[in-house]
N, C-alpha and C positions, 0 to 999 in steps of 0.2 A: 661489505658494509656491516656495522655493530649492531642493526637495527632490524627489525620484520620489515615493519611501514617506513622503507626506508626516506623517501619524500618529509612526509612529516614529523615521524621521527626526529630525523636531523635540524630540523627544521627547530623543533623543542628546544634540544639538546643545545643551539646555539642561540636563541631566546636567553637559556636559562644561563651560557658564556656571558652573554652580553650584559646579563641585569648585576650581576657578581662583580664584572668590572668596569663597567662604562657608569658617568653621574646621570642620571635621567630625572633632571629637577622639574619637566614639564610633563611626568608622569607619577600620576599618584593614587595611588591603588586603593581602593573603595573598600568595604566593609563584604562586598559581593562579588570582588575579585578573587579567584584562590590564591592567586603570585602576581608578584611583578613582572616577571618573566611571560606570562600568560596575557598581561595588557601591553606588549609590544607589538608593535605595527611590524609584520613582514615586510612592509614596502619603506621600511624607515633604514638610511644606512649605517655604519661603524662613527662615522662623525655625525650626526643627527641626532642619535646617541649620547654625544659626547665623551667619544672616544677620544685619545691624546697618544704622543707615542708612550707613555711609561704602561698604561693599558693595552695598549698595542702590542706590545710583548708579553702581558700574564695572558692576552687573549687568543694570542698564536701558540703559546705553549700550551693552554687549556686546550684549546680545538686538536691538538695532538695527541694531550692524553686519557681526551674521552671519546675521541670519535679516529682517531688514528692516523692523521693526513696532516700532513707538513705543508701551511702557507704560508709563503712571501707576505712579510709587511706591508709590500707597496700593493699587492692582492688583496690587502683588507682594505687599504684605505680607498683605491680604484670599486672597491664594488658600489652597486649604483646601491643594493639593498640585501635586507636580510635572505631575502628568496636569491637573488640573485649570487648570494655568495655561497646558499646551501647547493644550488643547483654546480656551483665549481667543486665545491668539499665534495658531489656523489662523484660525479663526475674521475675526479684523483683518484679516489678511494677504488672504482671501478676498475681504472689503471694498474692500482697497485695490487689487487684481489687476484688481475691474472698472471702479473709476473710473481708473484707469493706463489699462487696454485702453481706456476711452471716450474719454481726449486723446490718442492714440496715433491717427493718423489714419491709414487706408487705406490713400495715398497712401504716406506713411511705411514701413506694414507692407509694404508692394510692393518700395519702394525696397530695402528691407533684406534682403527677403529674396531678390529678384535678386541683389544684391551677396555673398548668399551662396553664389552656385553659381561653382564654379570655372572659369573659361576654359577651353576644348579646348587654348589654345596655350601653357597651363603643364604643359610635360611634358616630363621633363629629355630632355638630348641626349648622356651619358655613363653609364656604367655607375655603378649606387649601390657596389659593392663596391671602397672607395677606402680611402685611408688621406691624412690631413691631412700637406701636404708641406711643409717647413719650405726655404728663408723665407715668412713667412706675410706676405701681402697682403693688406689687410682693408682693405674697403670700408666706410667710416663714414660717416650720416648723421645729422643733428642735431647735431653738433660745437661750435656755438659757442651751444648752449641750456645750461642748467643742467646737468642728468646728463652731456651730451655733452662738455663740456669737460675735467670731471673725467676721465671715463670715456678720452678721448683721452689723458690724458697717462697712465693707468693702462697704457693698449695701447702707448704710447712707452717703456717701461721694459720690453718684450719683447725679447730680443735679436733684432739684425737686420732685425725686422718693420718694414715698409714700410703707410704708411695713404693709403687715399685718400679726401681726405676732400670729402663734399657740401656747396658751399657759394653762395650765393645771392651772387654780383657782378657786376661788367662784366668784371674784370681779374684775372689770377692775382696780381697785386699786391695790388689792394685784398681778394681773400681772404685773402692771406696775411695781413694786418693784421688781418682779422674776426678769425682764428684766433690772432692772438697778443692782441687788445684782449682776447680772454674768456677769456685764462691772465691774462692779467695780473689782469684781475676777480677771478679764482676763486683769487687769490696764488700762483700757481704759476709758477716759475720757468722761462722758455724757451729752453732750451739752441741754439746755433749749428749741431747736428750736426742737428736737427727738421729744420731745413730742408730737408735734403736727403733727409733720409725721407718726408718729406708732400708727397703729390701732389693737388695742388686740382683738384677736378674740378666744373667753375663748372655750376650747373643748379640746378635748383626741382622740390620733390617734388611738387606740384602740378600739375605738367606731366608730359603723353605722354612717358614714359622718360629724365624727369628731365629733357625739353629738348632730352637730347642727340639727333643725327642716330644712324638705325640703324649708319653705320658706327661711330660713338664708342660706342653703346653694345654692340656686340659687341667693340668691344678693350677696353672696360671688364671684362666678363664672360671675356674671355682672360685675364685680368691677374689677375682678385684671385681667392681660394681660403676667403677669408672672407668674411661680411656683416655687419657689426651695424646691427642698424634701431633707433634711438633716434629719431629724427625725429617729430614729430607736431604738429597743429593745435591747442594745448590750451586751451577753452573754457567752460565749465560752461553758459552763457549761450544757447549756439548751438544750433541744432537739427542734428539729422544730415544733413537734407539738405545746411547750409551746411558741415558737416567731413568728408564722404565724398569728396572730391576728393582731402584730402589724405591722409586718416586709412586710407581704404580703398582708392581707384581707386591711391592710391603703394604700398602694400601689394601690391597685384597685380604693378606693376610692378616692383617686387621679389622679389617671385616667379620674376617671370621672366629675371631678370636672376641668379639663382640655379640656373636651370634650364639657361643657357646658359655657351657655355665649357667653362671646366675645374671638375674637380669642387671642391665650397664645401657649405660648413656656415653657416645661418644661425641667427643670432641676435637675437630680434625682442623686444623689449622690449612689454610691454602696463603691466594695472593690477590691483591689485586689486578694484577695484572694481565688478568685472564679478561679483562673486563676493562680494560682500557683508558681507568681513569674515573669510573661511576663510582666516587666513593663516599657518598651524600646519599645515596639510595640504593635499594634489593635493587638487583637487575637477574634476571632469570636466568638460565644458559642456554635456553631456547633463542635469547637474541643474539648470539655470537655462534652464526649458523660456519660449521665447519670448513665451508670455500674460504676463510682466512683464517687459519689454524697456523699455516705457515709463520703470518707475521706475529706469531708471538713467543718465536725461540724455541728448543729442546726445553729448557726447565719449565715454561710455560705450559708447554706440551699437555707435560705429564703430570700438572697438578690440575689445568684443565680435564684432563680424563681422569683422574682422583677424584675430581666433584663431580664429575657423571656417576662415577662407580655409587661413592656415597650417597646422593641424590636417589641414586634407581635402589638400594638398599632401603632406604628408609620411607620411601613412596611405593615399591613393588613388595619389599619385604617386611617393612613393617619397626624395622630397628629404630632405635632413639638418635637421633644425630643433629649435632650445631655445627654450622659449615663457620669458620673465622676468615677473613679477607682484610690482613691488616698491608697499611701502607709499609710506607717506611720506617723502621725501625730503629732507632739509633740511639740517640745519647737520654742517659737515664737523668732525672731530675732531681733525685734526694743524692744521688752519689758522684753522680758526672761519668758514668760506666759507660763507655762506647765500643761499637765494633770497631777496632783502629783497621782492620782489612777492608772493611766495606767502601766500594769504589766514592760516595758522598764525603767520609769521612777523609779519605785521602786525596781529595779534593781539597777537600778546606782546609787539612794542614800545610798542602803546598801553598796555596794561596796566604796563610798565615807565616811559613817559614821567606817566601816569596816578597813578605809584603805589599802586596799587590790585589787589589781590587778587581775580580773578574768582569768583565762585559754583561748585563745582564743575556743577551742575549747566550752567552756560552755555559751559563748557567746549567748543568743538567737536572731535566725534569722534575727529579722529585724533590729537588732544594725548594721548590716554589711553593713545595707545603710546610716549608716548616714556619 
């Protein structure tokens, strides 16, 4: 279960389904109500409500992607009440918690949960009481992936700001080319003044500190005052053993590369999906207590244990850090730049090339946000 108080919890959680898609014109929230979700009757049902099938399905696909359990339509419309359908949702959920923990191997649980104890040698070497000093130096990785590109030319419209950015070559020439091939992709325009603002810093996140030698990477750590960590191994497919090299073991070294120098603020990009679909609200990581680690995949995995690392970093150690948990990603709005690999995007061009209008119900998940 995604929840401490799992009874009540859930309980909320489909309260606050219900108010989002059902019409409830025979409730009307007071001046001394906080939500409308909050003046719902437990004992009131899906149709009581006024719930319909086209709600019927944003509401089975919601209860999926914030509490993590698949139900039957004819299961929503059959419940006598809101308790009575929370008490099916524990129920499933319980189900699927033990066969997750049964492919969830030992092994795995070892790995993971080593990789969650923080290094003794992540512990800053400057005082926390700083103030961000302008011109800002910002260490960028993931740069010529999809977010990182856009995200790059976002940070070049700062005045002054100087980027350095991580990038996989032989040559500071031929990165310099990665770095202009994925503006050009992403249509964005590469002005002559970049150049002399980006500094390529040639190395692989999958390697002992990036590759670099200890002296490179302490005059990296002299240099910049910011971090964005955008970088990652992204897989569905893979187990976490296979993306903890890059996903997690680069994450520490980031860390530490934050913790040395001069003082910096990082900025560490994750997912939501560590979290099931909360993405209206903080949700802590204390509530997504480890017995269903399993069902959230190898890439899951290892960005879940990325925001533990971070999290016990800047709570036990004292470091600057903003955790980001964006949805889905896709089509940009001044240019029309999309991931064309991304499984959503290749969806809708088959159904476009297809002529053909999907089922809602076949819809996957994250289409439902856009």
């Amino acid at each position: 279960m995604y929840v401490t108080d799992a009874g009540s919890e859930t309980l909320d959680e489909l309260k606050e389904i219900m108010a989002d898609f059902t019409d409830l014109p025979e409730i009307s929230p007071t001046t001394n109500t906080p939500s409308l979700s909050s003046s719902l009757s437990s004992e009131m049902s899906f149709l009581q409500l006024g719930g319909n099938s086209l709600s019927a399905i944003r509401i089975t696909n919601s209860i999926y992607e914030r509490l993590g359990v698949h139900i039957d339509l004819k299961e929503l419309y059959q419940s006598k009440s809101l308790s009575d359908l929370t008490a099916h949702i524990l129920s499933l959920s319980a189900q699927s918690t033990q066969v997750n923990n049964e492919h969830l191997s030992d092994k795995t649980v070892a790995l993971m949960e080593e990789d969650m104890v923080l290094p003794e040698d992540i512990k800053l070497s400057y005082k926390t009481d700083f103030k961000l000093k302008h011109p800002l130096e910002i260490f960028l990785t993931g740069c010529t992936g999809f977010t990182g590109t856009v995200l790059l030319h976002e940070l070049l419209q700062l005045p002054h700001a100087k980027i350095h950015c991580l990038v996989r070559a032989n040559t500071r020439e031929e990165a310099l080319e990665r770095l202009k091939a994925s503006s050009k992709n992403a249509l964005r325009k590469w002005l002559l003044s970049y150049d002399s603002r980006i500094t390529v810093v040639l190395g692989n996140l999958g390697d002992s500190h990036f590759g670099l030698s200890n002296a490179e990477f302490d005059e990296l750590a002299s240099k910049v005052n910011v971090v964005v960590h955008v970088a990652a191994s992204v897989n569905f497919l893979m187990p976490f053993s296979a993306l903890r090299r890059v996903n997690v073991l680069g994450t520490k070294d980031i860390l530490r590369l934050v913790c040395l120098g001069k003082p910096k603020i990082l900025h560490y990009f994750s997912t939501t999906s560590i979290v099931k679909g909360h993405l209206r609200k903080e949700v802590p990581l204390e509530r997504y207590p480890k017995g269903n680690l399993a069902a959230l995949g190898g890439y899951n995995q290892s960005k879940y244990v990325s925001e533990i690392l971070v999290t016990e970093a800047a709570l036990k150690r004292g470091i600057s850090a903003v955790i980001y948990r964006p949805g889905m990603i896709s089509f940009c709005t001044e240019t029309g730049f999309a991931n064309v690999t991304d499984k959503d995007s290749r969806f809708l061009s088959a159904a476009l090339q297809m002529k053909v209008a999907p089922h809602p119900c076949a819809l996957p998940h994250s289409l439902f946000l856009l």
